[in-house]
BADREN-267721 format. One record per residue (C-alpha): residue in one letter; z, y, x; residue number from 1. Coordinates in nm, 3 decimals, m for minus. Example, Ala and Ser with C-alpha at 12.3 -4.5 7.8 and 13.67 -1.06 7.14 Angstrom:
REM BADREN-267721
<rec resn="a" pz="0.780" py="m0.450" px="1.230" resi="1"/>
<rec resn="s" pz="0.714" py="m0.106" px="1.367" resi="2"/>
END
This chain:
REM BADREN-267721
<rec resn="x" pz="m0.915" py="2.408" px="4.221" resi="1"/>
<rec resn="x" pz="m1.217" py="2.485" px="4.436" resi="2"/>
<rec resn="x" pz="m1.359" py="2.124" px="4.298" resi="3"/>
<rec resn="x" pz="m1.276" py="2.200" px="3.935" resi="4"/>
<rec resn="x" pz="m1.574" py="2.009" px="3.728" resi="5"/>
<rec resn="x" pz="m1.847" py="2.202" px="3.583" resi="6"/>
<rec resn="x" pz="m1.659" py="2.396" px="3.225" resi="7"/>
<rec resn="x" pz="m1.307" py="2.377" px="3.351" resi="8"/>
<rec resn="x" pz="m1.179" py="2.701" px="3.374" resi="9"/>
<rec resn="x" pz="m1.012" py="2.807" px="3.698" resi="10"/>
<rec resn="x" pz="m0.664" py="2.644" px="3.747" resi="11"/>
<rec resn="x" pz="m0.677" py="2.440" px="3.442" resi="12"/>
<rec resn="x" pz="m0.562" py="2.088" px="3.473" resi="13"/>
<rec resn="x" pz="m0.568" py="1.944" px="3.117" resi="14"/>
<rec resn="x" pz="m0.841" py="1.897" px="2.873" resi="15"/>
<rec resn="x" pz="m1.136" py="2.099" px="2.890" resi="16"/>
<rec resn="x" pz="m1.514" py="2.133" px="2.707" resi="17"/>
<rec resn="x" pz="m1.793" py="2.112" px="2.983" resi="18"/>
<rec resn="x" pz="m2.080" py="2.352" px="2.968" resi="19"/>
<rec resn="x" pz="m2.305" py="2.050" px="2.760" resi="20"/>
<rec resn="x" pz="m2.113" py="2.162" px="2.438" resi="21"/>
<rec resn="x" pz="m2.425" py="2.247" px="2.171" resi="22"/>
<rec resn="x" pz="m2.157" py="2.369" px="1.911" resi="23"/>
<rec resn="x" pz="m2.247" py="2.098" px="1.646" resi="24"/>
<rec resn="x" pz="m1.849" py="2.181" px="1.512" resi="25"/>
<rec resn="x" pz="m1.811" py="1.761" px="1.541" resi="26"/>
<rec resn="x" pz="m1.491" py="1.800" px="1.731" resi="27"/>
<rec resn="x" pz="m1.369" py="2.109" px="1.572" resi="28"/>
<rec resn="x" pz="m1.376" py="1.922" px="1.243" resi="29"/>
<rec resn="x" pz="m1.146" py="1.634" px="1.395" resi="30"/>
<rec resn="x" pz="m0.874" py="1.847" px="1.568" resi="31"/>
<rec resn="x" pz="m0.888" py="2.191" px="1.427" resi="32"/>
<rec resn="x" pz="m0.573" py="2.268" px="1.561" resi="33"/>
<rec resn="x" pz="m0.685" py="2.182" px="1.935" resi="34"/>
<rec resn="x" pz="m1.047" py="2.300" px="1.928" resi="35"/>
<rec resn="x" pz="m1.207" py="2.621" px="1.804" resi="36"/>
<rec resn="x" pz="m1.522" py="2.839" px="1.851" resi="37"/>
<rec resn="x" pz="m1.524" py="3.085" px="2.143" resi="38"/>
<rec resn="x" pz="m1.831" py="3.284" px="2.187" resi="39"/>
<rec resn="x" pz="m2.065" py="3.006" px="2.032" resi="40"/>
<rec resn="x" pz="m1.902" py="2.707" px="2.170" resi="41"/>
<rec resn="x" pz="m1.626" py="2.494" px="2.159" resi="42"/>
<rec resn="x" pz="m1.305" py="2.547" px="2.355" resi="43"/>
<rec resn="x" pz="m0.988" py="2.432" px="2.398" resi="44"/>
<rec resn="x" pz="m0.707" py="2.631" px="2.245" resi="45"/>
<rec resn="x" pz="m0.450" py="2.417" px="2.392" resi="46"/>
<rec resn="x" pz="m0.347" py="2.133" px="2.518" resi="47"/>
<rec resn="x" pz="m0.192" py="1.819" px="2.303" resi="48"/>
<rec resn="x" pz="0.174" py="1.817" px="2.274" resi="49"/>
<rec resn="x" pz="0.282" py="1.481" px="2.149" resi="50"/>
<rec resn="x" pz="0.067" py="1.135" px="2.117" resi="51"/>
<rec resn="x" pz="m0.026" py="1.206" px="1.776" resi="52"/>
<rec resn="x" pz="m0.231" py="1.558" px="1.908" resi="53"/>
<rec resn="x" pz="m0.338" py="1.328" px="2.227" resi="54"/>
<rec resn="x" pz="m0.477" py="1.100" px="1.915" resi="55"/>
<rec resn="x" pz="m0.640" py="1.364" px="1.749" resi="56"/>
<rec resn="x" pz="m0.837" py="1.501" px="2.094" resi="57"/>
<rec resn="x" pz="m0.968" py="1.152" px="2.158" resi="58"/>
<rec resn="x" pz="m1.109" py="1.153" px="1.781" resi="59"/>
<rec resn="x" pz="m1.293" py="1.452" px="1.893" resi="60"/>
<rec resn="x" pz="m1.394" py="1.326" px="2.256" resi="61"/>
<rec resn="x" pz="m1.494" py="0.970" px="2.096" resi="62"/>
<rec resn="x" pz="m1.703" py="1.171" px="1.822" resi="63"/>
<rec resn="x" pz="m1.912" py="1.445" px="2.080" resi="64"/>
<rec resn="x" pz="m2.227" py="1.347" px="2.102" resi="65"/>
<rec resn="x" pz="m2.291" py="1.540" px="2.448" resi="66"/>
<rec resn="x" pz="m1.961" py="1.362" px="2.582" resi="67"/>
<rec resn="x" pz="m1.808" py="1.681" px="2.636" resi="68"/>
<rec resn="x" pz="m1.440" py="1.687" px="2.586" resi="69"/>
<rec resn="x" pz="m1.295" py="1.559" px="2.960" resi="70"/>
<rec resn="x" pz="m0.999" py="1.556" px="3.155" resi="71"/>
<rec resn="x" pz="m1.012" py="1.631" px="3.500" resi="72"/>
<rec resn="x" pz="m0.749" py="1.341" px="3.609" resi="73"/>
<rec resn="x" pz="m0.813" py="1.081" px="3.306" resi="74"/>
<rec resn="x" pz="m1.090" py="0.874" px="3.158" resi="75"/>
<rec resn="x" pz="m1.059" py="0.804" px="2.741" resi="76"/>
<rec resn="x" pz="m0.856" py="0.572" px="2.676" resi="77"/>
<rec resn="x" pz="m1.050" py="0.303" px="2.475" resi="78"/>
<rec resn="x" pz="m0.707" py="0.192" px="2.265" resi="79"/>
<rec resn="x" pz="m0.744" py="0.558" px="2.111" resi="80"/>
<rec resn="x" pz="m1.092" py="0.557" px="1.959" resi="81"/>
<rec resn="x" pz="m1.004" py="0.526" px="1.613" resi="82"/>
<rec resn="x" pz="m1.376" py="0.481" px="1.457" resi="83"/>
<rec resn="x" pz="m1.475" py="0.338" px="1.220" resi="84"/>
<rec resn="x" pz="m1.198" py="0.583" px="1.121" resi="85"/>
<rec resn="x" pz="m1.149" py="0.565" px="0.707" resi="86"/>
<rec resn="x" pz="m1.119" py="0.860" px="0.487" resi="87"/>
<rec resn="x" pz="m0.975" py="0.684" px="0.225" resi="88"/>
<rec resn="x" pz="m1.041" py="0.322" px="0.105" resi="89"/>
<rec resn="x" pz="m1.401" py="0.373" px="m0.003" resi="90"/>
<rec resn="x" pz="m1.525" py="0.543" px="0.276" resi="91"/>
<rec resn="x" pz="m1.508" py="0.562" px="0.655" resi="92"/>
<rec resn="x" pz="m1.664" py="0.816" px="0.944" resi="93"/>
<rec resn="x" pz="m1.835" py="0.594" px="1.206" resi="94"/>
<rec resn="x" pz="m1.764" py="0.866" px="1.458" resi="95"/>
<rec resn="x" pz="m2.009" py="0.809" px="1.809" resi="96"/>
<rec resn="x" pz="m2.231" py="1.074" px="1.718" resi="97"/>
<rec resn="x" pz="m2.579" py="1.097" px="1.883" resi="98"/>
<rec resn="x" pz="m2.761" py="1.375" px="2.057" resi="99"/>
<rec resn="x" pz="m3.033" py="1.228" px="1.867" resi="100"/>
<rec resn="x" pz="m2.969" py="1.316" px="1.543" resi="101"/>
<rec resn="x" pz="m2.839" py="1.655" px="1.687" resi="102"/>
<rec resn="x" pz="m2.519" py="1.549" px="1.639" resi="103"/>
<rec resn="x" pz="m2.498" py="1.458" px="1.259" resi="104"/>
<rec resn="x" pz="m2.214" py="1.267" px="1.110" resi="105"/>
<rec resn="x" pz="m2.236" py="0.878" px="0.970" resi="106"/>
<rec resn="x" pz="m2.037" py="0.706" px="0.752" resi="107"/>
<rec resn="x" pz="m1.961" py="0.327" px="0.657" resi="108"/>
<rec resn="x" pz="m1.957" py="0.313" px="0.219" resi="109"/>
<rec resn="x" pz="m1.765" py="0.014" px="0.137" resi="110"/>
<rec resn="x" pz="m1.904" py="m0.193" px="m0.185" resi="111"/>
<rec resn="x" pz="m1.666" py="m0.391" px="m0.377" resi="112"/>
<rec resn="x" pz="m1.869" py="m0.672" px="m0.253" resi="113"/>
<rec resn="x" pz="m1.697" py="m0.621" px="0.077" resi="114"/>
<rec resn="x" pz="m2.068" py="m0.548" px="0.184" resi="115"/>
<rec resn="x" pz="m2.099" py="m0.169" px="0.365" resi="116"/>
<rec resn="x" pz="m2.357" py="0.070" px="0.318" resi="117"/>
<rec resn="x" pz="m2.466" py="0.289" px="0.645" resi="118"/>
<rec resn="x" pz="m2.567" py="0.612" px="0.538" resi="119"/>
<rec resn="x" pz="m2.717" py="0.791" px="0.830" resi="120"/>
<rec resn="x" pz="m2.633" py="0.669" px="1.204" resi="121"/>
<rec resn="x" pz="m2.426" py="0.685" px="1.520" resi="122"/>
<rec resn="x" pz="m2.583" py="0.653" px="1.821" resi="123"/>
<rec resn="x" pz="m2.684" py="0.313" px="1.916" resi="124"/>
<rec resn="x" pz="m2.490" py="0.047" px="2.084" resi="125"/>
<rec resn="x" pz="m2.467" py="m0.307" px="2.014" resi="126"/>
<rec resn="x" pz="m2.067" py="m0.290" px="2.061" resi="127"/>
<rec resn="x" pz="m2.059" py="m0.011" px="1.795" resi="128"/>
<rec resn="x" pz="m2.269" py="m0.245" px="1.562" resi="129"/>
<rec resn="x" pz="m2.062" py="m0.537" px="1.585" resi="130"/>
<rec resn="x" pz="m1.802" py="m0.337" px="1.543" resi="131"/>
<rec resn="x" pz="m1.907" py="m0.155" px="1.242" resi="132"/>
<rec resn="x" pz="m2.039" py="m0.500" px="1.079" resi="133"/>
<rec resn="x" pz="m1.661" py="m0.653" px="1.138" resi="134"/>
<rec resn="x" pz="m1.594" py="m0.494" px="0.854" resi="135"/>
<rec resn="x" pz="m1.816" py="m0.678" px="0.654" resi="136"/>
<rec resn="x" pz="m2.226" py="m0.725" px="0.606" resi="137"/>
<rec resn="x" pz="m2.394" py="m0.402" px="0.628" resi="138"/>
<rec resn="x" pz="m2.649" py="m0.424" px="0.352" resi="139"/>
<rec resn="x" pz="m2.876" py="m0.073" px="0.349" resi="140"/>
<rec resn="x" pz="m2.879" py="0.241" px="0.560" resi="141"/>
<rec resn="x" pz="m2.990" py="0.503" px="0.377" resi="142"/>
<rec resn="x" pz="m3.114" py="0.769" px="0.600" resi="143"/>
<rec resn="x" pz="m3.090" py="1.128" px="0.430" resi="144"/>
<rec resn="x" pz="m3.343" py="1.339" px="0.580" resi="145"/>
<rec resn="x" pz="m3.592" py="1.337" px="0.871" resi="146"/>
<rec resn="x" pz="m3.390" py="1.465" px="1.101" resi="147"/>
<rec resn="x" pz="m3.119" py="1.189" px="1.078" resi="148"/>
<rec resn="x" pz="m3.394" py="0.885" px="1.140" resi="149"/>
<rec resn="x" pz="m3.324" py="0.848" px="1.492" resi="150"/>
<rec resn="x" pz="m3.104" py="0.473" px="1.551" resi="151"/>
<rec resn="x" pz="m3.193" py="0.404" px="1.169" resi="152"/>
<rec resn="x" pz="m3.506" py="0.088" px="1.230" resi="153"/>
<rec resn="x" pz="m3.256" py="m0.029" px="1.502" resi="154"/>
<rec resn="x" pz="m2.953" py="m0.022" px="1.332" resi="155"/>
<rec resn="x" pz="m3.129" py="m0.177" px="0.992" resi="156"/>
<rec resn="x" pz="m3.246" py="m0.450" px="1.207" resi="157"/>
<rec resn="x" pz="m2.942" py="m0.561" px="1.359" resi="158"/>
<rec resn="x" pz="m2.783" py="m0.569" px="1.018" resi="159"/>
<rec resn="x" pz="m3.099" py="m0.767" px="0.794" resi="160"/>
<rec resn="x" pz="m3.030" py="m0.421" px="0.615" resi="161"/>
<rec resn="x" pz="m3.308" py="m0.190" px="0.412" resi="162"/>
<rec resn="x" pz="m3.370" py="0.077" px="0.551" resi="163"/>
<rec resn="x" pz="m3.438" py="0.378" px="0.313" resi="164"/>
<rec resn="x" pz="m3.633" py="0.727" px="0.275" resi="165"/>
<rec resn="x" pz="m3.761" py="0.949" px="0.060" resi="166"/>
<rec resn="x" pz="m4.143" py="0.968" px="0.073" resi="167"/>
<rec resn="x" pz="m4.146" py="1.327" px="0.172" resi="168"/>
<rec resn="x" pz="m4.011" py="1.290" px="0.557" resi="169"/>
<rec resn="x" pz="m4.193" py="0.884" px="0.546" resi="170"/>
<rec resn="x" pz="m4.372" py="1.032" px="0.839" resi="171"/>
<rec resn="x" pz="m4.034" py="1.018" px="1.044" resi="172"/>
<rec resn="x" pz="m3.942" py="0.693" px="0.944" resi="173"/>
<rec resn="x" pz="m4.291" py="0.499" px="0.856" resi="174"/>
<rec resn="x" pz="m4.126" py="0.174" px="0.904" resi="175"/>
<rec resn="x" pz="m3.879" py="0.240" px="0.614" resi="176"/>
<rec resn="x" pz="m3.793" py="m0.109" px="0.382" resi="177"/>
<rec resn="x" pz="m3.781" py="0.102" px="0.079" resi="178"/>
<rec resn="x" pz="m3.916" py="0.470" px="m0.003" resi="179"/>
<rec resn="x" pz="m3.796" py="0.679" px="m0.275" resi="180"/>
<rec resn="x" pz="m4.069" py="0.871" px="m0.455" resi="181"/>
<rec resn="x" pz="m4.043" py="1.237" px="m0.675" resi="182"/>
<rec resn="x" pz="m3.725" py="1.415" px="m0.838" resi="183"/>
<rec resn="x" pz="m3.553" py="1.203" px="m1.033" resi="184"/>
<rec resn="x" pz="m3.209" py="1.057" px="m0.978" resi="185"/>
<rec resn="x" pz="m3.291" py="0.644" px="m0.910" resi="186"/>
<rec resn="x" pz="m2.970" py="0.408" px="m0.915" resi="187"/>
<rec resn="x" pz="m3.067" py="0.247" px="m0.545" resi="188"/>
<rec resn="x" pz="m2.726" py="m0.056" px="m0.621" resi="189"/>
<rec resn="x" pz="m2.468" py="m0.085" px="m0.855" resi="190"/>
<rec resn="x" pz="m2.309" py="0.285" px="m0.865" resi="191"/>
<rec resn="x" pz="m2.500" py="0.422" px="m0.597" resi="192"/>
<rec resn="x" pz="m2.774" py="0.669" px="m0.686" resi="193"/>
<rec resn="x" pz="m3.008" py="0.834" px="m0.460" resi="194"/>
<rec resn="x" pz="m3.085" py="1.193" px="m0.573" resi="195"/>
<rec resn="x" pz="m3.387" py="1.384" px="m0.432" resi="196"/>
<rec resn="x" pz="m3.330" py="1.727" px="m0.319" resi="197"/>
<rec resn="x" pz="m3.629" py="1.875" px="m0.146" resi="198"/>
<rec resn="x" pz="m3.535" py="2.193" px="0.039" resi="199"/>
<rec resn="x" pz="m3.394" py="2.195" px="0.331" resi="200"/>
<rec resn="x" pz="m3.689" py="1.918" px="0.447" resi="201"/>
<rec resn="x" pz="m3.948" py="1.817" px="0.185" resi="202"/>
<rec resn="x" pz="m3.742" py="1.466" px="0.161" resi="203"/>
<rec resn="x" pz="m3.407" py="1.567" px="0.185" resi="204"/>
<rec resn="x" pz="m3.143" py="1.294" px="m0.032" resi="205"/>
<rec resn="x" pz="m2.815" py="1.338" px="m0.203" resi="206"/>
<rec resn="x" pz="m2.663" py="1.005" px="m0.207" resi="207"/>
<rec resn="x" pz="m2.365" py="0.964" px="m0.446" resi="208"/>
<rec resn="x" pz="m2.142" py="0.676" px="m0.514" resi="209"/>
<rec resn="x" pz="m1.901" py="0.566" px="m0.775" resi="210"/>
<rec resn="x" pz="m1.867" py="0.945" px="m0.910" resi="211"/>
<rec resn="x" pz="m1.670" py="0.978" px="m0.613" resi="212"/>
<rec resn="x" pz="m1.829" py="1.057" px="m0.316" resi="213"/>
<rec resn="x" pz="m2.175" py="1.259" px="m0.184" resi="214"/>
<rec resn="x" pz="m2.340" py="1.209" px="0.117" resi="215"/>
<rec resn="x" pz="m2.523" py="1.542" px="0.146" resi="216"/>
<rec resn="x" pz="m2.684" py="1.502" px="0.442" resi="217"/>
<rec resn="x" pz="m2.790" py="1.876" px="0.560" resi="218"/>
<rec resn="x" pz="m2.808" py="2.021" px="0.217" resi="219"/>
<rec resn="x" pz="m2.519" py="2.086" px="0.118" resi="220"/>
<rec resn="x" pz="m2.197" py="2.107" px="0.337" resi="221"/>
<rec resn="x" pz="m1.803" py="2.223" px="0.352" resi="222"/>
<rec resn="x" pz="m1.770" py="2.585" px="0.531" resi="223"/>
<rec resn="x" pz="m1.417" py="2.664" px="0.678" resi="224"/>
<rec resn="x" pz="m1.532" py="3.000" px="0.756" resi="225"/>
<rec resn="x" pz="m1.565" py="3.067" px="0.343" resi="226"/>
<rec resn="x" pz="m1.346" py="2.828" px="0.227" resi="227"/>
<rec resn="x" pz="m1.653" py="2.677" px="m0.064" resi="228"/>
<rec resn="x" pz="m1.949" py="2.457" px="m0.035" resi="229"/>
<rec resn="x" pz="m2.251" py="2.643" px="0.134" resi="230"/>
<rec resn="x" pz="m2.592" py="2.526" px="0.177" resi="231"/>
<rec resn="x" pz="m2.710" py="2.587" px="0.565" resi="232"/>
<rec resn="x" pz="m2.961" py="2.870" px="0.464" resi="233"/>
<rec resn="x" pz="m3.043" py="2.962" px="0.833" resi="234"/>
<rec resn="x" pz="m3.196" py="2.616" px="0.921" resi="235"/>
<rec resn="x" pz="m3.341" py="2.527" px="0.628" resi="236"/>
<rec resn="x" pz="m3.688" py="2.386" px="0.778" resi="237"/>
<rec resn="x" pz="m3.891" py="2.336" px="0.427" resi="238"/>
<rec resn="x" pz="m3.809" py="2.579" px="0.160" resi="239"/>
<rec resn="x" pz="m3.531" py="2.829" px="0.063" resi="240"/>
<rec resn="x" pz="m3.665" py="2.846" px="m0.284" resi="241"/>
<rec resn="x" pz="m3.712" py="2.495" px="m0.313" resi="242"/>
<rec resn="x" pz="m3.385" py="2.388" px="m0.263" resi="243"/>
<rec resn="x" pz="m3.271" py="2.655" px="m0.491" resi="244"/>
<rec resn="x" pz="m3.487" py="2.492" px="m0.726" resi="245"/>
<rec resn="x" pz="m3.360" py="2.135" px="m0.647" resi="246"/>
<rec resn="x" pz="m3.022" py="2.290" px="m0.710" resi="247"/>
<rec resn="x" pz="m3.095" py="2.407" px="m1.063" resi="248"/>
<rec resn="x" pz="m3.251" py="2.063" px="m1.146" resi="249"/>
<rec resn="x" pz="m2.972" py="1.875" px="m1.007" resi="250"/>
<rec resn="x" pz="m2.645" py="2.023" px="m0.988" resi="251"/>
<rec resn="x" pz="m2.518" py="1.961" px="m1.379" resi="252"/>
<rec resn="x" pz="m2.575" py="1.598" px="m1.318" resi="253"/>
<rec resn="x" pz="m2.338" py="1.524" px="m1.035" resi="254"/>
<rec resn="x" pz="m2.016" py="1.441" px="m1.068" resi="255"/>
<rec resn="x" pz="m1.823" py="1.397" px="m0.738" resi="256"/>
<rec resn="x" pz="m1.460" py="1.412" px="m0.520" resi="257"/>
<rec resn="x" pz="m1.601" py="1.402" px="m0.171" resi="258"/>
<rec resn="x" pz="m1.831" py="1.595" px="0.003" resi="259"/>
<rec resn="x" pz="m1.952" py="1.448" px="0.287" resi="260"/>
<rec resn="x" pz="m2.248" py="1.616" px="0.504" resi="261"/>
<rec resn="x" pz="m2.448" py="1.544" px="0.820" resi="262"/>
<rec resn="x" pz="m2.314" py="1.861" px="0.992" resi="263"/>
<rec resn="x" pz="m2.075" py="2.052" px="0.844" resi="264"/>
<rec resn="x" pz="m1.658" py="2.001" px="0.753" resi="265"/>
<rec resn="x" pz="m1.563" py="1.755" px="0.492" resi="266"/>
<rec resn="x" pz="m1.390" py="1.807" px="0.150" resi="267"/>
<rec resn="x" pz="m1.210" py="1.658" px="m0.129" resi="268"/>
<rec resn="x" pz="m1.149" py="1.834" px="m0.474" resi="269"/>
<rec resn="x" pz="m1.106" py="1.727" px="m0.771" resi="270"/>
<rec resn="x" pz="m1.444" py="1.647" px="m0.975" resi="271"/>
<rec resn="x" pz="m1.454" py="1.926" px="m1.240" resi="272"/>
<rec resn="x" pz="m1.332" py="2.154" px="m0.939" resi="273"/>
<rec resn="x" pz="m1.625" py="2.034" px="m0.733" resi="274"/>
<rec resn="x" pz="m1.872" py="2.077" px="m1.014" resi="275"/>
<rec resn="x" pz="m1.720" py="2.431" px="m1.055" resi="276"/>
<rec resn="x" pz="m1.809" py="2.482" px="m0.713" resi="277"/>
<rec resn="x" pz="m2.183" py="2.351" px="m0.774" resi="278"/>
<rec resn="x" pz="m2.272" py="2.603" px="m1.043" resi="279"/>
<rec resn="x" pz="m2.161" py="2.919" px="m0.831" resi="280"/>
<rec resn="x" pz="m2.362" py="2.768" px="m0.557" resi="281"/>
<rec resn="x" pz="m2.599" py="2.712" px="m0.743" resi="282"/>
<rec resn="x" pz="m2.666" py="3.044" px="m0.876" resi="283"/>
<rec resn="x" pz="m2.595" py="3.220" px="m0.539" resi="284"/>
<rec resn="x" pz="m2.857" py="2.990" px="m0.375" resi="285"/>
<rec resn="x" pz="m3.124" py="3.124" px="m0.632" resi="286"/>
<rec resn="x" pz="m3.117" py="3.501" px="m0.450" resi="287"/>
<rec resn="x" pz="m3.212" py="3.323" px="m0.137" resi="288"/>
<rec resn="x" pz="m3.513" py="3.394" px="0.048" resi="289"/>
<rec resn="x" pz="m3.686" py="3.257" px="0.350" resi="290"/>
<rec resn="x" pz="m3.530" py="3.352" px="0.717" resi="291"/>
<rec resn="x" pz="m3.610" py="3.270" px="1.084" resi="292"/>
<rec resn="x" pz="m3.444" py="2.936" px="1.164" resi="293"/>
<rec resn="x" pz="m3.090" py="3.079" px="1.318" resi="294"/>
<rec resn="x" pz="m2.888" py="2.850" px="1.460" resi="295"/>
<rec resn="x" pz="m2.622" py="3.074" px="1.563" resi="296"/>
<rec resn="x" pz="m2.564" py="3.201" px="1.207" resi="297"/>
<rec resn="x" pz="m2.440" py="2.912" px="1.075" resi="298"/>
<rec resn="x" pz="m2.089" py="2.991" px="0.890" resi="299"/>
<rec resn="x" pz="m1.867" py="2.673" px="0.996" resi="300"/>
END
């Protein structure tokens, strides 16, 4: 294949990853199975075997934000983007992810309203909005750190939503409808509250709803590689010891079954399991001291 695209490999004529991949682990969350890490990127391991695999790779292709799972001989078929995709009945992964927010993930929080919360953002598209807002009026996106602003005045807009941010990153998002302000935990709507957690940027927000689920943002995140909840130590852009300190203030009082980050895998435990989980990271995240920002040592 003299004419193979740029990132296929020689001979291959299935799926490949083109040389755009940043490593954000997006697609390696959504088809574990078909993607993994090669030598600080993400590769194929092998092509789909059944629809329900082919399924799985379009998740992943549908969620890249640099566009970078391709076929040679196919375009995506549109039938098989499965976003909003739901997690469970509470919750759903917009997918769509932008090179903007450096590839972060989003999610849809469904109220019992039948209202939706937007916590953090795709990229942009007026298709992907009305899409999103079939599901019902999307009343607030609640943006959890500065680096996760990008899309958010847009998106609010074309919703009549509020658009929310802790004062500590307002400089990223000046426009915002509604700041937070300090430490302490603030109930934002019914069984949603917003809890500051300055570390890994001087306005960084847990957002936890219902006892059930936590939007982390970049604090706090799932690791395959150790099998617990880590925080992202080598890209922490604020303060080490501040988060640690957020952590000690914070930790006892939340009570969740989700853990859903920016960047980062996805878990569900039980509650008392997760809180479990909380402490030891909690008192791990204490030793912690300031590091060059280090991409590449980030434990997926």
């Amino acid at each position: 294949m003299g004419n193979a695209p740029s990132g296929t490999p020689e001979g291959d004529e299935g799926w490949y990853v083109d040389d755009r991949c940043t490593n954000c682990d997006v697609a390696r969350q959504l088809a574990p199975t078909l993607i993994g890490e090669v030598d600080g990127r993400s590769e194929i391991l092998r092509q789909p075997r059944d629809a329900a695999e082919d399924g799985l790779l379009h998740a992943a292709a549908y969620a890249c934000p640099t566009r970078s799972i391709r076929h040679p001989a196919r375009r995506l078929d549109p039938a098989l983007d499965p976003f909003p995709l739901a997690l469970d009945e509470g919750v759903l992964l917009c997918g769509h992810n932008s090179t903007h927010t450096a590839g972060a993930n989003s999610y849809l929080l469904r109220r019992p309203s039948g209202s939706s919360m937007m916590v953090d953002t795709p990229r942009w598209s007026e298709p992907l909005a009305a899409r999103y807002e079939a599901l019902g009026p999307v009343t607030d996106v609640l943006l959890t750190h500065r680096d996760h602003v990008a899309h958010g005045r847009r998106y609010a807009d074309r919703f009549g939503a509020r658009l929310w941010i802790h004062e500590g990153d307002l400089d990223a998002a000046p426009d915002a409808d509604r700041v937070l302000r300090g430490t302490d935990p603030v109930e934002i709507a019914g069984g949603v509250v917003a809890y500051p957690l300055p570390g890994h940027t001087e306005g960084s927000v847990l957002y936890v709803a219902d006892e059930r689920y936590c939007f982390s943002g970049d604090s706090l995140y799932w690791s395959r590689t150790t099998a617990d909840i880590e925080v992202a130590e080598s890209v922490v852009w604020y303060s080490i010891e501040e988060l640690a300190a957020s952590l000690a203030r914070t930790a006892a009082r939340l009570r969740f079954e989700w853990l859903l980050p920016g960047h980062g895998d996805r878990k569900r435990l039980p509650a008392a399991e997760m809180s479990r989980r909380l402490e030891r990271l909690t008192v791990r995240t204490r030793d912690l001291r300031p590091r060059p920002v280090d991409f590449s040592a980030l434990r997926w």
